[in-house]
N, C-alpha and C positions, 0 to 999 in steps of 0.2 A: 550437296554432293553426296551423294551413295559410296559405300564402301567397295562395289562393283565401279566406280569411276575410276579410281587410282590401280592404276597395274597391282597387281599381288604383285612384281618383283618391286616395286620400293616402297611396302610397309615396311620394312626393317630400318628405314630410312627415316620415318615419323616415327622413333619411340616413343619418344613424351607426346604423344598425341594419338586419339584414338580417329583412324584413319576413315570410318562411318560418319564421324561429326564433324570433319571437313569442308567447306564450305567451297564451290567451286570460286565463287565474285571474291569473298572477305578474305579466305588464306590464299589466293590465285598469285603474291607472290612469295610465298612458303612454298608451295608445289612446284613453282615455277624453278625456284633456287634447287630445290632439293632434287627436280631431275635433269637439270641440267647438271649438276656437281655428280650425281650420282647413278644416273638413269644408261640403260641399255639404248640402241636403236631405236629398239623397238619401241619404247618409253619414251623415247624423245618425238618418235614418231606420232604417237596418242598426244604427248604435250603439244607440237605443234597443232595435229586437227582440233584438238580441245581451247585452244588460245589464237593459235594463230603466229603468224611470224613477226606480226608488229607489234604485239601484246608482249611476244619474249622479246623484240630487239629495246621496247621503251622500257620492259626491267633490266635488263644488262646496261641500258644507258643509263636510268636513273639509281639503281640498286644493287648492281651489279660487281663493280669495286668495292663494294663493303661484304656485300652478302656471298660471295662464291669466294674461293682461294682463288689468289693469285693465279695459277696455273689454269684453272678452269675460266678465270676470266678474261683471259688473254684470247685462250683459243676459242670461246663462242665472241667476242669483239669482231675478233676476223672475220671467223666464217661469216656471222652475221653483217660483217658490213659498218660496225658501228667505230665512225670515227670519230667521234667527240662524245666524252660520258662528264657525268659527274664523279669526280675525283673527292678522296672520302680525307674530311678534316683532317680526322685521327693522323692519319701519317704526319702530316706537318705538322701534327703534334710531339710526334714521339721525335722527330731528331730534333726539335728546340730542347725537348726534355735529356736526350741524351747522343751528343754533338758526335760520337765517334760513330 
């Protein structure tokens, strides 16, 4: 993936990564997470033509409750449609670890 693939508005969004050596296939759900959490319209708009709508709804199913905040992953579920995801350990971890 080219550094002309990712919108100029969400490098600020890959710091720790240099946005030229991106990989569309290998980091496809690193880009994915990072515009839908953080992306414009317009950005979501390039995300879809560049993946697809079932490429994002199989991340928000499989990845999606771990890798986006709660708030962001509530509202792409909807809109996308996705009514059965993968539900992330952790949490049933953390109120065995702390009950209140």
């Amino acid at each position: 993936m080219t550094s002309t693939s990712i919108p100029s508005g969400l490098w600020p969004h890959f710091q720790e990564y240099d946005p030229r050596r991106l990989d569309r296939d290998q980091d496809a759900d690193l880009i994915i997470q990072r515009t839908l959490e953080h992306g414009t319209w317009e950005e979501i708009r390039w995300l879809v033509a560049s993946y697809g709508v079932e490429r994002i709804r199989k991340f928000v199913r499989l990845r999606g409750g771990r890798l986006l905040s709660a708030a962001t992953f509530t509202y792409w579920r909807k809109l996308l449609g996705v009514r059965r995801w993968r539900r992330s350990p952790f949490a049933r971890e953390a109120r065995q670890v702390w009950p209140f």
